[in-house]
DRENDRENGU-51281 format. One record per residue: residue in one letter; x, y negated, z of N, C-alpha, C in turn. Coordinates in steps of 0.2 Angstrom, whole numbers, plus 5000, padded with zeros to 4 digits. Atoms other than C-alpha are relative to their C-alpha. Layout:
N
AXYZXYZXYZ...
//
This chain:
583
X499450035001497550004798500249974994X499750025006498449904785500749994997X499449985002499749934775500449944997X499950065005500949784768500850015001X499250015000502849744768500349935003X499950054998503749634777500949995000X499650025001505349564771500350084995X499849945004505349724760499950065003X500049964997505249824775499250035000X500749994999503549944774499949995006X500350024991502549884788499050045002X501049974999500649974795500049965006X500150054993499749854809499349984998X500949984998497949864815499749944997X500450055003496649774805499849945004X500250054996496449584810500749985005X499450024997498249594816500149944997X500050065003498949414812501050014997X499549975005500649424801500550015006X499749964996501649374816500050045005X499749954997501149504826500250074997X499849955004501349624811500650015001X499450004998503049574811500750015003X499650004992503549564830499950105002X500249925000502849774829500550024996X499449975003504249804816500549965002X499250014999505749724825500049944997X500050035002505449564815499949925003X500150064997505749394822499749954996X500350065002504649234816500349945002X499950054998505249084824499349965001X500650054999503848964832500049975007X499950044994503548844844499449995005X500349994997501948824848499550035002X500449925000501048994846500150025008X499949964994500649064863499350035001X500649955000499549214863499450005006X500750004997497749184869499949955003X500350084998497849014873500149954996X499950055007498648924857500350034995X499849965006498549004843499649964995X500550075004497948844831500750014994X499550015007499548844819500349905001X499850075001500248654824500749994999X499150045001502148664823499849994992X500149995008501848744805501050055000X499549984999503748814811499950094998X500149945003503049004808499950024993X500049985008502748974791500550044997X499649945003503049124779499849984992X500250035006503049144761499450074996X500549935003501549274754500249994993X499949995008501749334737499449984997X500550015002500449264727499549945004X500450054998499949124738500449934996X499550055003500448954730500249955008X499950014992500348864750500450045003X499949984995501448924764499650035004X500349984994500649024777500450025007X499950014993500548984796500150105003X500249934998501149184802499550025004X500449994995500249144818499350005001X500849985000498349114813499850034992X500549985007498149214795500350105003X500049904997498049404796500150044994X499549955008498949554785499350014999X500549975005497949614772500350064996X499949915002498049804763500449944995X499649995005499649794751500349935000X499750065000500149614756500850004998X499449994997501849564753500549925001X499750074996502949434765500749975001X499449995000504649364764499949935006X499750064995505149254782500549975000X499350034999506849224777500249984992X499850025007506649184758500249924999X499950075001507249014752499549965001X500550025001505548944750499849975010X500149994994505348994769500549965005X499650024998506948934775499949934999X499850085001506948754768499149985004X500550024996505048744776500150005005X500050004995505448794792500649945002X499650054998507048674792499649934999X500450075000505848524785499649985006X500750024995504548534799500250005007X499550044993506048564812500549935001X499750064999506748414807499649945000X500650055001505048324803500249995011X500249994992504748384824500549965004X499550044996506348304829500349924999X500050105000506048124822499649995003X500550024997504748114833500350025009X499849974992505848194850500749965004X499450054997507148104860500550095000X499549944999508548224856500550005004X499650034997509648164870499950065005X500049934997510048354874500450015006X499650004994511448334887499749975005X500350034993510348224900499250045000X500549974998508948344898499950075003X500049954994508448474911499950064996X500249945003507948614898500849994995X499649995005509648604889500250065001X499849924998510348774887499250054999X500849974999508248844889499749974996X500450045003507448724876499950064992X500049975008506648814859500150004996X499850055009506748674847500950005001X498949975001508748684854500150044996X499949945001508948844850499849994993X500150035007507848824833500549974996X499550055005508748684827500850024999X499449965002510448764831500250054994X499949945004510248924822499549974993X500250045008509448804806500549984998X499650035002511148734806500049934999X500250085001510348544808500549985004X499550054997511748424813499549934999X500150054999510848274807499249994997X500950005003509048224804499949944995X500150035005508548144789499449955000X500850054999506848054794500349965005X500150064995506747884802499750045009X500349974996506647924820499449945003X500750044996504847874828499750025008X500249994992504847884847499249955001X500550024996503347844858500449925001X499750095000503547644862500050025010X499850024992504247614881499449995006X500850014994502547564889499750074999X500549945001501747734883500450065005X499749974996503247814892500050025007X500050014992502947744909499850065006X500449944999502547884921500249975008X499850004994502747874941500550055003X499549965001504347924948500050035008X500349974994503248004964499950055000X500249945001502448114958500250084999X499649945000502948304959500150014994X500249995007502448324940500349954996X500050055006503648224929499950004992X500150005005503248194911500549934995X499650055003504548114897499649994992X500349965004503348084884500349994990X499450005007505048054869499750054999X499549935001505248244872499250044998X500749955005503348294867500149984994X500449995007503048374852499450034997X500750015005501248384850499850085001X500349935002501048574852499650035004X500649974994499848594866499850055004X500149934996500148724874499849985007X500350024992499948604891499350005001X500750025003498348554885499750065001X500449975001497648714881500250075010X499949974994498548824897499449965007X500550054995497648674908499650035001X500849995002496048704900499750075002X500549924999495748884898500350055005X499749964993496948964911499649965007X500250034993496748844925499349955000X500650045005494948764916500249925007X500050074997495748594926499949944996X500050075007495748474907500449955003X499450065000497348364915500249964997X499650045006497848324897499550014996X500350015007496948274882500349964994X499650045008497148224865499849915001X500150064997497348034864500249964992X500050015007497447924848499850024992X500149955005497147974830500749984994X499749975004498048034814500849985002X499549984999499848014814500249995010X499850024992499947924834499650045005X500549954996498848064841500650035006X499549984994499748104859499450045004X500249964994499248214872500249955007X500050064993499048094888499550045005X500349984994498148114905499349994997X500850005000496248154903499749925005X500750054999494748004905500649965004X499650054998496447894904500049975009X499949994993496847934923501149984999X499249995002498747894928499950065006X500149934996499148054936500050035005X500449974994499048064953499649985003X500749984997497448024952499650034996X500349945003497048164942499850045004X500149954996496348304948500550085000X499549975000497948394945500350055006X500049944993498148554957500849995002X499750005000500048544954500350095001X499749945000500148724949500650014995X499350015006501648694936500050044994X500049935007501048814923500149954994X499850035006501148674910500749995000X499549995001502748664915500550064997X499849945004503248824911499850044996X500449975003502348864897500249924995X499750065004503148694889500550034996X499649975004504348744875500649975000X499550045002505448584877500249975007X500050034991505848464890499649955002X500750065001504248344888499850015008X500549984993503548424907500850025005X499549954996504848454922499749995007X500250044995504648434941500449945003X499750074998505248264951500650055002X499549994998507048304953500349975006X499750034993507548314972500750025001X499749974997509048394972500949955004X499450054999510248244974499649975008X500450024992508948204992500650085005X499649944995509948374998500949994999X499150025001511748334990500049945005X499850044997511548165000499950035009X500049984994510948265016500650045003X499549964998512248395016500749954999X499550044999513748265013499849955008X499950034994513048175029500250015006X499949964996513948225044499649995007X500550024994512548155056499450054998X500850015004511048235046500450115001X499949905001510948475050499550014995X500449965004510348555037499850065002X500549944999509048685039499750034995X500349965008508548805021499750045005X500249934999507348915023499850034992X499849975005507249025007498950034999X500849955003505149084999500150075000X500049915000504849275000500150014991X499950015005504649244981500650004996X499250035001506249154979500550054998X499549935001507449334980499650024995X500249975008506449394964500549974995X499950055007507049264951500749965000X499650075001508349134958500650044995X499549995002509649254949500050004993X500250005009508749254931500349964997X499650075005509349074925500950015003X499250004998511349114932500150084998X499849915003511449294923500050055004X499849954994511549394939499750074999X500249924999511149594939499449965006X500350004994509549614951500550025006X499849964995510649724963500449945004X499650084999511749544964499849955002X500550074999510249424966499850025006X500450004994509849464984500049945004X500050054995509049334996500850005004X499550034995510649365007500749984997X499550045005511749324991500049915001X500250055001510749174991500149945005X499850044995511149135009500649975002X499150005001513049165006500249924996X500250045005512749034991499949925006X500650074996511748895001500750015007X499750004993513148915016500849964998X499550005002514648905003499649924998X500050055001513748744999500049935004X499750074993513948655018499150035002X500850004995512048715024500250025005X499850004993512148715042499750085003X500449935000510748865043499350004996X500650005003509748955035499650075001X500349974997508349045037499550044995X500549975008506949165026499249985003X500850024998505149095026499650064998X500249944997504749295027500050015007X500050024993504849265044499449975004X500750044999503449135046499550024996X500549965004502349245032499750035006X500349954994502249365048499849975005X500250034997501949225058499350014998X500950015002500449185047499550044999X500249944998499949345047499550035006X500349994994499549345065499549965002X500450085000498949165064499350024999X500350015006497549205050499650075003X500549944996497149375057499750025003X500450014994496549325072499549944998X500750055000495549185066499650014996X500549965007494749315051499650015008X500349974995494149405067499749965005X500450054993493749265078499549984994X500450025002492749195064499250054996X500649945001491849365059499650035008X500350014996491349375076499549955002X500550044999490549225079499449994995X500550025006489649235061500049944995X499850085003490549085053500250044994X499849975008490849215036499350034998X500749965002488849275035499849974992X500450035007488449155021500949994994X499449995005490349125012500650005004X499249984996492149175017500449985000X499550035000493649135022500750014995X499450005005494949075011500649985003X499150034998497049095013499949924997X499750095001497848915014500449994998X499450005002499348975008500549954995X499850035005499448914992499749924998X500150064998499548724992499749984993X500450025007499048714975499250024998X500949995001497448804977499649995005X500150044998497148714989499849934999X500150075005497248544980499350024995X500349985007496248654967499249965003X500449974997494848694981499749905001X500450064999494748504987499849944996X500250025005494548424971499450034996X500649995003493348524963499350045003X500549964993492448634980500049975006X500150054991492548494993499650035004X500249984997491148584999500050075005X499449964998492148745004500349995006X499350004997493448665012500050015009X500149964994492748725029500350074999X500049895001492948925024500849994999X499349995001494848875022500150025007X499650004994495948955035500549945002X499950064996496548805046500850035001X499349965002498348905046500549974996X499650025006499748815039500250054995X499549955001500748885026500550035004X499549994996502348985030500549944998X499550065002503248845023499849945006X500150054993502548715035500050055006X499849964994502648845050500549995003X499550004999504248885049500249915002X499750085000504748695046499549985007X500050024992503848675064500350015004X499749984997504548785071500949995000X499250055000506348725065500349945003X499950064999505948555072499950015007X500349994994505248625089500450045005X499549944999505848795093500749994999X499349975003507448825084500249955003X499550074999508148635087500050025007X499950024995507748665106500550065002X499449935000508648855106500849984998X499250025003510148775097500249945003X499950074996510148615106500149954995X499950065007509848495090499749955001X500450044999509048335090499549994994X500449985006507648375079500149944995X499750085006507748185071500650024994X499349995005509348245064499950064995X499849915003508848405056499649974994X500449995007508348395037500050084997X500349924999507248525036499750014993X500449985007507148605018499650054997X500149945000506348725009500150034993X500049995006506448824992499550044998X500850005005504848864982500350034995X500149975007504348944969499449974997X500550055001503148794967500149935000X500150064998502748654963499749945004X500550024995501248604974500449985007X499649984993502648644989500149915001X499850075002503348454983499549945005X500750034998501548384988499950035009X500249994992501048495003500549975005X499250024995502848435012499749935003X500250094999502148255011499550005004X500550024999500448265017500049995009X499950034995500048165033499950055007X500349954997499448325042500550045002X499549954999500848435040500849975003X499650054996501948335055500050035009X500149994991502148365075500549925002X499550054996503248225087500650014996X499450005003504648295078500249984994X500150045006504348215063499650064993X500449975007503648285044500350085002X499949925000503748495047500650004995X499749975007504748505029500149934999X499850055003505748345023500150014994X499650015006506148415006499850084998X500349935005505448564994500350004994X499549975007506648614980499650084996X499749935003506148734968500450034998X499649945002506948904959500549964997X499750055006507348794945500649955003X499550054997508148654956500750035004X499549964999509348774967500450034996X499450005006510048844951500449964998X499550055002510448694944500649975006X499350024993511548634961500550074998X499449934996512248824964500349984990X499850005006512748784943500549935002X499850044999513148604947500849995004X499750014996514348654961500450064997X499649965001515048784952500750085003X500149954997514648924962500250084997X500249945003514949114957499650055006X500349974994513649204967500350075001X499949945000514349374963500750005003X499250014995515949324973499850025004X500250034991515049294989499850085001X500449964997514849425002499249995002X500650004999513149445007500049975008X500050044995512749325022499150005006X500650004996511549355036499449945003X500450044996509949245042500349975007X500050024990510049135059499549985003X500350014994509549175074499649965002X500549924997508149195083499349984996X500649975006507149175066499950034996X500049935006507749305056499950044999X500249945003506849435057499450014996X500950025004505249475044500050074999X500149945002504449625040500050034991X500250015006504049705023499549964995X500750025002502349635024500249914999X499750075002503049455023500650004995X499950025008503849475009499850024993X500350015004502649535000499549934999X500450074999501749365002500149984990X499950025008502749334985499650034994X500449985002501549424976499250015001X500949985000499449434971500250045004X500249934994498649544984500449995007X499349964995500349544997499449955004X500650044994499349405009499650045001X500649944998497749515010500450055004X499849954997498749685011500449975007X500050034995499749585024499749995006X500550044994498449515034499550095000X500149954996497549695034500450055003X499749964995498849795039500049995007X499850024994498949695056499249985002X500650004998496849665055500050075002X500049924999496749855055500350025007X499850014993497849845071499549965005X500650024995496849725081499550025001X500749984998495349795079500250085003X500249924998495749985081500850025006X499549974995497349985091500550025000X499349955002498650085081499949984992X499950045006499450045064499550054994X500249945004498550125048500850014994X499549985005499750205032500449944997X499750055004501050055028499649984993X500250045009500250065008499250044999X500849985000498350105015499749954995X500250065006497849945006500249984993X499650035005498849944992499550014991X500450015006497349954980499949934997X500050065000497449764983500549964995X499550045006498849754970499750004994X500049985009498949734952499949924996X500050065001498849584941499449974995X500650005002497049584936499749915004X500150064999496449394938499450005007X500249994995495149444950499750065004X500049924996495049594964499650005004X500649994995493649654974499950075002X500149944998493649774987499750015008X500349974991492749855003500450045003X499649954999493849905017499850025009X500449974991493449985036500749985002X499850054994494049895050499850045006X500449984992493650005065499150034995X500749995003491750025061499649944996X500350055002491549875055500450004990X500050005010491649845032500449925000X499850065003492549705026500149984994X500250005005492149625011500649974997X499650055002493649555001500149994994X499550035006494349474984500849985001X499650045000495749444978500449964994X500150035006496149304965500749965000X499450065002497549224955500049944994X500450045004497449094943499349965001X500650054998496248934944499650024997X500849985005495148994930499750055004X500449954996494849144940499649985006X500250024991494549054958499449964995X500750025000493148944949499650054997X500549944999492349094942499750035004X500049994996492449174957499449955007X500150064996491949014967498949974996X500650025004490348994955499450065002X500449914998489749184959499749995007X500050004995489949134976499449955005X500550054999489048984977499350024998X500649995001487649044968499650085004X500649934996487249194979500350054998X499949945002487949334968500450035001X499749954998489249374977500149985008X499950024992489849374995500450045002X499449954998491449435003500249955007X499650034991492349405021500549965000X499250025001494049375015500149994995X500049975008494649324999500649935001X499350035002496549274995499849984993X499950045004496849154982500849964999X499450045000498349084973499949984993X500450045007498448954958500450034994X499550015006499749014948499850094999X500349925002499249204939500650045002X499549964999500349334947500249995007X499550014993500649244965500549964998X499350044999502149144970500550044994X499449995006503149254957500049994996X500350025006502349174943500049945000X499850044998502649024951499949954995X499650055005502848834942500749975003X499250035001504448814947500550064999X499549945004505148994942500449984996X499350015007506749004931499250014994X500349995007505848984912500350044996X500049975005506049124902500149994994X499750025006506949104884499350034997X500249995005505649184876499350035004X500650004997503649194878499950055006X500349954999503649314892499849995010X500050004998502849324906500150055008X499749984995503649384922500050045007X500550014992502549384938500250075003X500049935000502249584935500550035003X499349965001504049614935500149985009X499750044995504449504949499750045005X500849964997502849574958500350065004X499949904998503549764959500849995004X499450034996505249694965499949985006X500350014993504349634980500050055005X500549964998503349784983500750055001X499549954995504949874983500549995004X499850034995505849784994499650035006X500449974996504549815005500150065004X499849955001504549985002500850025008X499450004997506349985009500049995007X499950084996506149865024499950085006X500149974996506249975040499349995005X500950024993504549865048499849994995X500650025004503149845038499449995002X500450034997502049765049500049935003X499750064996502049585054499850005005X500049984994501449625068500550055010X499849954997502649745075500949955001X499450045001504049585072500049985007X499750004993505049605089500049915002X500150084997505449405088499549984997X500550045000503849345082499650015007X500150004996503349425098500049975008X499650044994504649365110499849924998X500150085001504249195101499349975004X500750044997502449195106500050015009X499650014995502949255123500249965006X499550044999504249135127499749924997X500250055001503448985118499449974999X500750015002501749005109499550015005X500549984998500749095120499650054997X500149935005499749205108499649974996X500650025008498849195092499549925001X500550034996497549045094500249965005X500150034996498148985109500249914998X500150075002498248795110500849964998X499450025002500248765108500050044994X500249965008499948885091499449964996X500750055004498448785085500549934998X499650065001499348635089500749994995X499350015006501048685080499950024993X500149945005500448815068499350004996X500650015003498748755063500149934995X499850075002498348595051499149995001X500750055004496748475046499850004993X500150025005496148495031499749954999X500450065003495048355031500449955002X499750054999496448235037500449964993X499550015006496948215019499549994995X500650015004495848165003500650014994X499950005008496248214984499649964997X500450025006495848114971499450034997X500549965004494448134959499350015006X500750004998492648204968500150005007X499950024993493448204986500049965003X500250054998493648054985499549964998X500750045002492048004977500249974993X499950005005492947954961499750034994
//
């Protein structure tokens, strides 16, 4: 241990500590921009600069490390007038134009430059030139490149989180930018569309494409039904960015919300989870019978992002994908098909939306696959972020609203379909109800629940009747190519293995509210599912009365050929960019 002082205050912290964690272990705030522990920790704002006694240089808090008997002032003159120069150097180079940007209120260098007391900037300002700026205004991923300032955090998240390299360095000495990797424009990157760089962005330089004025225009039409359905995920978060108490953020607040707004019906795409549950579970089993898993497994489809991931960099895989839409496309069939025939709607009329806790969602809605005669499954994917802003926009108080019921006859979901929002919950999901078909009767609701935890990747053996099932379970890209290289090379081998792009599951999401302050979420979010769950008086999706009578009445059973047809997709009907398509 080392002994030193920090702003006067004695401070002890383990050898190799770096000053700002010193610091942050005695109640000491640093200010920085873009320090992010274990993936950018270089020293480039220079915003954490301290003053060491006896150094005649400034030091970066975040890459020097305490020393026995050090001593640090963070808020001495010397320190203050640094940290305002470098925050005001940072802001001749940013389109300050705080009121039209989507992080106002959530932005760091906001917040920084506030509590500096800057009103005006004293350097010539030097934006990026108008051609450098151009970006496609398709793409689910927009970028403003005024509003970068150069701290990399996308860069390095890309790289060693999700090892995708998106972005790179571009130019040299002062006009050194961060641009699209091997000068690609970006949707023909290899861009999975997991949004981490967006949320792990400090400013407003990265957001997604802004749909929410495609629903303000659908909901004023009085020809055009609106149809919301709501992510399992979604009830974790949406109340974080509008202040709410958790006990106040419920999904059925949120339906109260979305009803006060003109939505005609809405619906929980927990509902279609247990759908997919059935879907997936019988084609695990149909496929482990015929011996189409001897040599490599089958992967969830869930996640459209680690799907994009899978066909950009494992084209050769993209068979061991489950053929199973998402719950998002599911339901959005069944809304077009079912529901619209039950309610008497003319499916043409219905804009069928959905709310995420993704980015990727934006894309998957589009593709040419995910369609019946009744037109695209999902006309429109908003994420967390995007529904805030309206329910803000509209000048909603959720905490008014009584709580508001799902409609009919797709309202019911189990517990096991809401854990979907969470690593592991697909897996435990799908064996709760493999464990049924094969033996007959349910096993312990939280027999599987070794399958949680937020370990980047999970490996477990589980009995099925007399039969072993081999699985993983993985979050984060870095980990799925890991995993994916083991796999390939022989060294490992499993039956089943869930996969999601973003670390943590859908509650880690890139379209989650953003966190004021470096902190990862997912975890929190995570166990808020799990006790949900908990609660839920069915915990099996299986056991879901109207997913029954659906299949019944409409589908016929798992597999059958109106299920394939509504509830299945193509993945090879579609090509990514980059090595899929030969690129």
């Amino acid at each position: 241990m080392v002994n030193l002082t920090i702003n006067g205050q004695a401070v002890t912290a383990p050898e190799g500590s770096t000053i700002l964690k010193a610091a942050e272990s005695a109640g000491i705030h640093i200010p920085h921009l873009c320090y992010l522990e274990g993936f950018n920790e270089i020293g480039a704002c220079r915003v954490c600069c301290v003053e060491v006694e006896g150094e005649r240089a400034m030091v970066p808090a975040c890459i020097n490390t305490v020393a026995e008997g050090m001593k640090v002032y963070t808020n001495s003159p010397r320190a203050r007038t640094t940290r305002r120069v470098n925050v005001e150097l940072i802001l001749s180079q940013h389109d300050c134009k705080c009121a039209t940007c989507v992080r106002s209120g959530n932005c760091r260098l906001q917040t920084l430059a506030n509590d500096l007391g800057i009103l005006t900037v004293p350097y010539e300002q030097d934006l990026p030139s108008e051609k450098g700026r151009l970006w496609t205004t398709t793409f689910p991923l927009y970028r403003d490149y005024t509003k970068c300032i150069k701290c990399m955090r996308c860069l390095q998240i890309c790289d060693k989180m999700q090892t995708l390299s998106v972005w790179d360095l571009a130019g040299t000495g002062s006009r050194t930018h961060i641009d699209v990797s091997h000068n690609r424009v970006i949707k023909e990157s290899d861009c999975s569309l997991c949004g981490q760089c967006i949320t792990h962005c400090p400013v407003g330089a990265l957001r997604e494409r802004d749909d929410t004025q495609r629903l303000f225009d659908a909901l004023a039409d009085p020809d055009t039904v609106t149809v919301v359905q709501i992510a399992p995920a979604v009830r974790a978060s949406w109340g974080e960015s509008l202040g709410l108490e958790a006990e106040k953020a419920t999904v059925n607040r949120l339906a109260a919300v979305l009803r006060q707004m003109g939505v005609d019906y809405v619906l929980d795409t927990s509902f279609s989870a247990d759908l997919t549950i059935l879907e997936e579970s019988a084609e695990l089993l149909r496929r482990l019978q015929k011996g189409e898993l001897d040599r490599w497994p089958m992967f969830t489809s869930c996640c459209p992002g680690w799907v994009r991931f899978l066909k950009s960099q494992y084209p050769e895989f993209t068979p061991q994908l489950s053929t199973a839409k998402s719950p998002q496309q599911m339901l959005g069939a069944l809304v077009k098909n079912y529901f619209a025939a039950q309610k008497g709607l003319d499916p043409h009329k219905i804009c069928s939306v959905s709310i995420m806790p993704c980015l990727a969602k934006k894309a998957e809605c589009e593709l040419p696959t995910m369609r019946t005669e009744a037109g695209p499954d999902v006309d429109l994917a908003l994420t967390t972020r995007e529904i805030d802003r309206m329910i803000r926009a509209e000048k909603i108080d959720p905490a008014r609203l009584p709580e508001s019921e799902f409609d009919s006859p797709l309202d019911s979901f189990s517990g096991a379909g809401v854990i979907f929002g969470a690593t592991g919950g697909v897996m435990e999901a799908a064996l709760r109800s493999a464990h049924f078909l094969v033996t007959g009767r349910n096993p312990e609701p939280d027999a599987f629940q070794a399958v949680r935890g937020q370990e980047g990747i999970r490996e477990f053996t589980f009995s099925l009747g007399e039969a072993s099932l081999r699985c993983a379970v993985v979050s984060g890209l870095g980990n799925a190519r890991r995993l994916l290289e083991e796999i390939k090379a022989g060294r490992a081998h499993f039956d089943f293995v869930e996969v999601m792009a973003c670390p943590g599951g859908c509650a880690g999401g890139g379209g989650q509210p953003i966190p004021e302050e470096d902190r990862e979420l997912a975890g929190v979010r995570g166990k808020a599912l799990y006790a949900l769950d908990e609660t839920r008086p069915l915990r099996f999706s299986h056991e879901n009365s109207q997913i029954t009578q659906l299949y019944k009445n409409y589908l016929g059973s798992p597999g059958s050929e109106q299920a394939e047809h509504l509830l299945h997709t193509d993945h090879f009907g579609w090509d990514m960019p980059g090595r899929a398509a030969g690129n």
